[in-house]
Each structure stands twice: as structure tokens, then as C-alpha cells.
C-alpha positions as CSV (number, residue, x, y, z in Angstrom):
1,X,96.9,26.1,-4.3
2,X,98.0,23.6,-1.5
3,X,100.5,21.2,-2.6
4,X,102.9,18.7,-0.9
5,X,106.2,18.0,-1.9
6,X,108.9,15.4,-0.4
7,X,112.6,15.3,-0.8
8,X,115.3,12.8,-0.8
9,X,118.7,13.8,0.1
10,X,117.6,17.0,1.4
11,X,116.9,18.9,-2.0
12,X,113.8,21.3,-2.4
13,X,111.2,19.8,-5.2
14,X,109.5,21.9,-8.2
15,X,106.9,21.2,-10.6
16,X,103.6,18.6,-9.8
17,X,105.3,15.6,-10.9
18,X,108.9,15.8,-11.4
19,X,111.8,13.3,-11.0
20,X,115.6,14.3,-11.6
21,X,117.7,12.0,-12.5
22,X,121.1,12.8,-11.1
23,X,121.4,9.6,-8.9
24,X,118.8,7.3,-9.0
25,X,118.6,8.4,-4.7
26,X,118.5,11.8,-5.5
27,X,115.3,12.2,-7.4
28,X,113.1,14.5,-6.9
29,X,109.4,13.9,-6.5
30,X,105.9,16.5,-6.0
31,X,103.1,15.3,-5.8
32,X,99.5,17.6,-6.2
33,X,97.5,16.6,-3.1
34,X,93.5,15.8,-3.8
35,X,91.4,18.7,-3.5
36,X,89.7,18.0,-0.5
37,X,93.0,17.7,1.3
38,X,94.2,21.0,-0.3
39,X,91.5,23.1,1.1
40,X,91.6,21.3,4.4
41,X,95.3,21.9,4.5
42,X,94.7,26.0,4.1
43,X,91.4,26.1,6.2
44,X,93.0,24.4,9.5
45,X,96.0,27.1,8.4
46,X,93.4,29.7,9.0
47,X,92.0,28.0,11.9
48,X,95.3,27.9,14.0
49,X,96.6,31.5,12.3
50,X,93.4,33.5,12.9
51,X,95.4,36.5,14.2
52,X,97.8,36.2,11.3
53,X,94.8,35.7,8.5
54,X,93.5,39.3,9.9
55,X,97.3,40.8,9.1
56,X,96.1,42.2,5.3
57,X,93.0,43.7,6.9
58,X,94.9,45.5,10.0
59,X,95.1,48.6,7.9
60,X,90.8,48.9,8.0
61,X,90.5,47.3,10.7
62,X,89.2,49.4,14.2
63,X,92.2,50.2,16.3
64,X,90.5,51.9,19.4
65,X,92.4,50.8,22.2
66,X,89.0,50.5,24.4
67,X,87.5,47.9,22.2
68,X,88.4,44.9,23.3
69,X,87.9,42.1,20.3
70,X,87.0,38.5,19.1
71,X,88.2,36.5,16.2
72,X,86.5,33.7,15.0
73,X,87.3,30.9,12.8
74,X,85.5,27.6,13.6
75,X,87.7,24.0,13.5
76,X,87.8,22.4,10.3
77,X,86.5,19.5,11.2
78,X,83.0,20.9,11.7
79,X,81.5,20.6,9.0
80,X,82.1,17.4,6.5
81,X,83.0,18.1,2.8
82,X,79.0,17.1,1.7
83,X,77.8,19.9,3.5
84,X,80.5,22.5,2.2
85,X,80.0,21.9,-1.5
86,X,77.7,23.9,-2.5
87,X,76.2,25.3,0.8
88,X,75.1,28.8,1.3
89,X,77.1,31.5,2.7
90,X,77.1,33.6,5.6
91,X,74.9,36.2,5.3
92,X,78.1,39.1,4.8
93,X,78.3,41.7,8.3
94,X,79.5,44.6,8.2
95,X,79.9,47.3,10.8
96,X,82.5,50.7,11.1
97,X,83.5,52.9,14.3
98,X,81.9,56.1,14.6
99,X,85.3,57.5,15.9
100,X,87.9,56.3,13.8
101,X,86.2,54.6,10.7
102,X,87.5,51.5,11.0
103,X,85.6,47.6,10.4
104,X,84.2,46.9,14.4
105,X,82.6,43.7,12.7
106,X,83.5,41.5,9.7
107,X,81.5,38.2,8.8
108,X,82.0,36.3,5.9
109,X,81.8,33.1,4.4
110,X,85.4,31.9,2.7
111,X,85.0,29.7,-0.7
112,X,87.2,28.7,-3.0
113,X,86.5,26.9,-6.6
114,X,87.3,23.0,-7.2
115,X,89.0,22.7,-10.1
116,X,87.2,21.5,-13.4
117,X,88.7,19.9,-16.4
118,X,86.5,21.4,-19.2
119,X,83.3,21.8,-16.9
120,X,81.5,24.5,-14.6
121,X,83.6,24.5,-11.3
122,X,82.1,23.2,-7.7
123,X,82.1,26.1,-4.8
124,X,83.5,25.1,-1.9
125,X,82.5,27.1,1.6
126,X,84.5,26.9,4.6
127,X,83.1,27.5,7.7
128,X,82.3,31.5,8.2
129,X,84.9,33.6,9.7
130,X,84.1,37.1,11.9
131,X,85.9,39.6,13.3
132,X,84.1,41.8,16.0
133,X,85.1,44.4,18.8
134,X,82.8,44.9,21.6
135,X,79.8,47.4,21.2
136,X,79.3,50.7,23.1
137,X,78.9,54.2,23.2
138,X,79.4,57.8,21.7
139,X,80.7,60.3,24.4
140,X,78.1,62.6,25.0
141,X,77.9,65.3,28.3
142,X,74.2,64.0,28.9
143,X,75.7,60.4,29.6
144,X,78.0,59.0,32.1
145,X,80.1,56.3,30.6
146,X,81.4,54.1,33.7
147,X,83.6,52.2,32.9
148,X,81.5,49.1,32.9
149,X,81.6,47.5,29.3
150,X,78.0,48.5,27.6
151,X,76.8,50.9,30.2
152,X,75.4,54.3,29.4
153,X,74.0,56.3,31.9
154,X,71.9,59.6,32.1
155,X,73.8,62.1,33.5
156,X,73.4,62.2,37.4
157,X,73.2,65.8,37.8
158,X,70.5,66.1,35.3
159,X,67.5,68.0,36.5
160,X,65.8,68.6,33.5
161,X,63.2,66.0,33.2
162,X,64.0,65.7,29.5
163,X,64.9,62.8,26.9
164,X,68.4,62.6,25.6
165,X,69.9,59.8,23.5
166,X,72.7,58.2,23.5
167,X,73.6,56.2,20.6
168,X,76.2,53.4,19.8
169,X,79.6,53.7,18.3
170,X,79.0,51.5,15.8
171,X,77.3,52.2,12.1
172,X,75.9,49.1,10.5
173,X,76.1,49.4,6.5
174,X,75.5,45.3,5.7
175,X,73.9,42.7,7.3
176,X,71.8,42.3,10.1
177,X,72.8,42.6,14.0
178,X,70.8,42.1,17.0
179,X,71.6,43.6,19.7
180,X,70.7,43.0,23.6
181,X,70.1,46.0,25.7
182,X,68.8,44.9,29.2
183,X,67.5,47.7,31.4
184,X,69.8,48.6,34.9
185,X,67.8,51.5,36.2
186,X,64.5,53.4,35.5
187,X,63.6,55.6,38.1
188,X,59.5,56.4,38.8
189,X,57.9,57.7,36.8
190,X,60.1,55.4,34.3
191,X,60.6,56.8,30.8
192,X,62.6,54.9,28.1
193,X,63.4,54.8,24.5
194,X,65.2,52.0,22.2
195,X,65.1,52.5,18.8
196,X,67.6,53.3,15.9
197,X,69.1,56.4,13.6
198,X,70.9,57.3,10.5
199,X,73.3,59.6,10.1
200,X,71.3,62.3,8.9
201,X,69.3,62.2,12.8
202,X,69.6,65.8,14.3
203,X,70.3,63.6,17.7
204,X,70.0,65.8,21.0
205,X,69.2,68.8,18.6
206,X,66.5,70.2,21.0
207,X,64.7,68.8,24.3
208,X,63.0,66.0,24.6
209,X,64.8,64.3,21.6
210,X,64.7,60.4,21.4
211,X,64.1,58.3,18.6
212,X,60.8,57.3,18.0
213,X,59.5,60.9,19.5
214,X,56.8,62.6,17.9
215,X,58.1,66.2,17.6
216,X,59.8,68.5,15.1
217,X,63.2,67.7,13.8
218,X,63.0,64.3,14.6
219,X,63.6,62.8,11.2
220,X,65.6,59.4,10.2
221,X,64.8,58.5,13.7
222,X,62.5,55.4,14.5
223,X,61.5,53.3,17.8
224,X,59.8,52.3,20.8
225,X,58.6,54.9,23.4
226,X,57.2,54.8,27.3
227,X,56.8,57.7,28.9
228,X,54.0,59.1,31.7
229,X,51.0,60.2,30.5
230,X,50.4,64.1,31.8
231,X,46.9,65.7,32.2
232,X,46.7,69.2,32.3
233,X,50.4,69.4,32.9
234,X,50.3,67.2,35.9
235,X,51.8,63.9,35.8
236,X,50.1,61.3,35.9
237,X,50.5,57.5,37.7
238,X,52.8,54.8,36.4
239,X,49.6,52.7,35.5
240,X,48.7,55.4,32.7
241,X,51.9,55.3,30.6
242,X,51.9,56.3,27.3
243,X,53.5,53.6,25.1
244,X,54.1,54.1,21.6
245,X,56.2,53.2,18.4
246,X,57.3,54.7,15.0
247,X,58.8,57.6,13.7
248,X,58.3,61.8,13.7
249,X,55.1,61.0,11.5
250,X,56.6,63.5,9.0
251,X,58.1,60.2,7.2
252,X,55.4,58.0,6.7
253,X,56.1,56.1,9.4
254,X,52.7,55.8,11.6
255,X,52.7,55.8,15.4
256,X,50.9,53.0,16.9
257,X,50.2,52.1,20.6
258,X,49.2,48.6,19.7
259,X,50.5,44.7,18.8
260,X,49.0,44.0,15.2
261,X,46.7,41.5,17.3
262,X,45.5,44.4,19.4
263,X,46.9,43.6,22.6
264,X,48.4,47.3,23.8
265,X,52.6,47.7,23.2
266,X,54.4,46.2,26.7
267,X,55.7,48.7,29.1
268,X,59.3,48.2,30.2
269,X,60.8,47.7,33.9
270,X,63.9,47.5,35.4
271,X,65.9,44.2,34.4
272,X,63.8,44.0,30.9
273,X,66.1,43.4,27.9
274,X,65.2,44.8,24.5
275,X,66.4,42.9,21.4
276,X,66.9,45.2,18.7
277,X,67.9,43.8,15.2
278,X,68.9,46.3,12.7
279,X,68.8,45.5,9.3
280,X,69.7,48.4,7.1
281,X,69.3,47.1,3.4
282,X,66.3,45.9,4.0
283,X,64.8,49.3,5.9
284,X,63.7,47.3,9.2
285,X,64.0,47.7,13.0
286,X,62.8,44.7,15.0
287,X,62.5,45.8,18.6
288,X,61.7,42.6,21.0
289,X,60.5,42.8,24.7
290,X,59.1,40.0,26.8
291,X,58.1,38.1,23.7
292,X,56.5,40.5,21.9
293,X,58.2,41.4,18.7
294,X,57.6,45.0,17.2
295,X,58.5,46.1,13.4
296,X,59.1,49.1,11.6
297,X,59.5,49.5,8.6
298,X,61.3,52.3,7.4
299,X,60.7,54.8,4.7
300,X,62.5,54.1,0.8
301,X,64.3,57.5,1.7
302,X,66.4,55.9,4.5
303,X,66.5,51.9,3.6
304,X,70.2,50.9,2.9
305,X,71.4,53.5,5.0
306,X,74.0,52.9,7.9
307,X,71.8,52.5,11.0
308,X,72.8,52.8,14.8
309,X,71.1,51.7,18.1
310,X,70.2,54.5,19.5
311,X,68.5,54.7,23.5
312,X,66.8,57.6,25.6
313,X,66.8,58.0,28.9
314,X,64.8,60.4,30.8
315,X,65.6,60.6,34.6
316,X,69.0,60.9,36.3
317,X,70.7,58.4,36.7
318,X,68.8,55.9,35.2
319,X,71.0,53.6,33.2
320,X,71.1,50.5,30.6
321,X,74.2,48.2,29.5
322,X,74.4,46.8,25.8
323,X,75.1,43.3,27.4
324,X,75.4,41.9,23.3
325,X,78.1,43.2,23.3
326,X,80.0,41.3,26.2
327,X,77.6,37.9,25.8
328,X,77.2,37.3,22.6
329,X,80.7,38.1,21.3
330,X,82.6,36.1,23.4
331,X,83.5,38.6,25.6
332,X,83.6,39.4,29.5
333,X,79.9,40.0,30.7
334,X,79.8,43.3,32.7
């Protein structure tokens, strides 16, 4: 509870309403303020302490020392009290570090109750508060990590020919995130794949692994796919990629090479961005690219697991940054 108190003469008040009656200069007076004023009071606390409002949350918080992070806690004065009471929260956020366990992202929606004399108390929201460190990538020896913020790329003395994935170090369990992952480098005959994994994915357990693959062992995996299309062994030109989306098939998730409309899936170039919302309660992967919007849903096995973004690259060298996680949390864009 907020409360304001005065003093005359320099002593401390107690009580809501209290006078003492030592000298009639002396007295003593406290005053509760309105309600609307109270809450004010301990929002605009929050807004100009942000750092300090995280302090009983440091001990779950992520500590890596390469993330660099972004508290957020908008002014007071943006919403009016007619829209607090009563409004609807934040949709909650939560993400941990695949290294050291701890919260990389934190949304929520602060309330507190009006008080009621006698009747059902009025919900007050302030203004959502988040807590996010900037998005990358697992170490892997099939990836370079380069320093760059976001960037992932295939290992440049790779000769292989062969998928491998890298995959975020960040496991959504609530919430949605979307995440932007634009395309640096895609060498002829250009192969890609953007999709997402649980943690039960065998990832990189054999060749050729990448989410949304059709192949054995490929399980709780799920995504969009271009590759060249081979005849005979040979390859064959860039104008007959194969372009596909789903899962291993072994799931229930069906591959399709199509829009529901029927227009054919869009192949990806160099300086495309996929947006890739996860959304791991409700079992869906929304992969967008150039305006067309692809959905999977994923099986009742695997809904309201953790989910990661997970991308496979082909060809050496070829390379992608997760720009979200410099642009759209506030931070430096590589």
C-alpha cells in the first residue's frame, strides 16, 4: 500500500489518520492517499527503478556474460486510469537459456486490486513489464559463431555437402515469440532450412539432419525446406528446387509443397528474412517469407513443449543472422 505522511516539527507519522497532541504544533498527521494516486505512486517507482524492480528475480535470471539485455517498463503516464481498470493482460512470455537455465525473457502484465468496502474488488493493470537478453546460438563444430550478434554460419571448411542445424540458445515454454531470421549467404545451388525443435530432437544425429527433413530419426522436428532437386544422382538447376514443409511424416505431420491456395511454397534467396513465431502451448509454428505465411500444426504428443528455432544450412560458408534479436529488442543491429 502507498501512503503519504507529513510531519510538523520534524517527527515521523504512524497510523492513517492520527493526531498527537503533545503541543498543539507538534501534531502528527497521515493521510491515506486516493487509490489512483497510490498505484501511480508505485508504478512511476517501477518505472524509474526498473533495474532495482528486477533485484528479487536476479537469482533466476540468465547471467551469461554474452547476452547483452533490455528492461522494459513503459512511463506511467501512457495509459489513463479508464483503460487500466479492467483491461486485459499481457499475454505472459517466457523463455530459459539452454546453457545455464536461467529466464532470457520475462513478460508480464503487473495488477493490483482496488480496494472494496464489502464488494468484489476492481483489477487494476499497469502497463506490461519485460525482461529480455538478446537471442543466439548453441556452440556447435558444424557452425562458425563470429562474433557478430545473431550470426551462425556453416562451417567454412565443410565439404560435405550435407545439412546440419544449428539451433537457438533459447527454449520457449510460455507464450509466443516471433523471431526474424534474414538470410546473409546461400551459395548455388542454395539449400536452407528454418523451422523449430523440442528437446527430445536427435539434432545433427546423422547426415543430412534439418528440421523439417524427411528421413529417419528426425522426430519432434518440424519446418520449411529448399533444397536442389537431383535426377539420377546428378544435381539438378536452381529453377528445379525442391521446396517443402512439415515434419519426418512418422508424426502425422504431412509434407506439403504447396500454399493452401495452391500457389507452390516460395523459394528463399539471399537477403530474404523468415519470420518464425513459435507458440508452444498451442502446438504451432508460423514460418513467414515474402508475404506468404506457412503453418504447422504440431502433433498432441509435442504441443506444450519447450520449442527452439532451429536453422539448416547446407554449403560452406553460407550464413544467416537472427536480426530479432538486435531490432526488435532494443538492441544494437549487427
Amino acid at each position: 500500500d502507498a501512503a503519504a505522511s507529513s510531519s510538523a516539527g520534524g517527527g515521523h507519522s504512524s497510523g492513517d489518520c492520527e493526531t498527537s497532541g503533545a503541543s498543539p504544533g507538534r501534531a502528527r498527521v497521515r493521510r491515506a492517499l486516493p487509490w489512483e494516486v497510490s498505484v501511480l505512486v508505485g508504478q512511476q517507482a517501477v518505472v524509474e527503478g526498473g533495474e532495482e524492480a528486477l533485484t528479487p528475480l536476479r537469482g533466476v535470471l540468465c547471467m551469461c556474460s554474452s547476452r547483452p539485455t533490455r528492461t522494459s517498463w513503459p512511463p506511467a503516464g501512457r495509459l489513463s486510469w479508464g483503460e487500466q481498470r479492467g483491461s486485459r493482460a499481457a499475454q505472459p512470455v517466457h523463455a530459459l537459456c539452454s546453457e545455464c537455465g536461467g529466464t532470457t525473457r520475462l513478460t508480464c502484465s503487473p495488477s493490483v486490486l482496488e480496494p472494496a468496502a464489502g464488494g468484489p474488488r476492481s483489477l487494476w493493470r499497469l502497463p506490461p513489464a519485460s525482461f529480455c537478453s538478446a537471442s543466439g546460438w548453441k556452440e556447435s563444430r558444424h557452425f562458425h559463431l563470429d562474433g557478430r550478434l545473431g550470426c551462425v554460419t556453416r562451417h567454412r571448411l565443410s565439404g560435405f555437402h550435407s545439412f546440419r542445424t544449428a539451433v537457438a540458445d533459447e527454449w520457449l515454454i510460455r507464450g509466443e515469440v516471433e523471431y526474424a531470421v534474414r538470410v546473409d549467404t546461400l551459395r548455388e545451388p542454395c539449400a536452407i532450412a528454418v523451422g523449430a525443435v523440442t528437446p527430445a530432437a536427435l539434432v545433427n544425429c546423422d547426415f543430412g539432419w534439418a528440421p523439417g527433413s524427411a528421413g529417419v530419426r528426425r522426430e519432434h522436428s518440424w519446418g520449411y525446406v529448399m533444397e536442389e532437386a537431383r535426377a539420377d544422382g546428378e544435381e539438378a538447376p536452381p529453377s528445379t528446387r525442391a521446396v517443402s514443409l512439415g515434419g519426418s511424416g512418422t508424426d502425422g505431420v504431412k509434407r506439403v509443397d504447396a500454399l493452401p491456395d495452391g500457389r507452390p511454397l516460395p523459394s528463399a534467396r539471399r537477403g530474404d528474412t523468415f519470420r518464425v513465431r513459435l507458440s508452444p502451448a498451442s502446438g504451432r509454428v508460423e514460418i513467414t517469407l515474402r508475404g506468404a505465411s506457412m503453418v504447422l500444426s504440431l502433433p498432441a504428443s509435442d504441443a506444450g513443449q519447450p520449442l527452439a528455432l532451429a536453422v539448416g544450412l547446407k554449403y560452406a560458408a553460407d550464413s544467416v543472422t537472427l536480426v530479432s534479436a538486435a531490432r526488435e529488442e532494443g538492441l544494437p543491429v549487427p
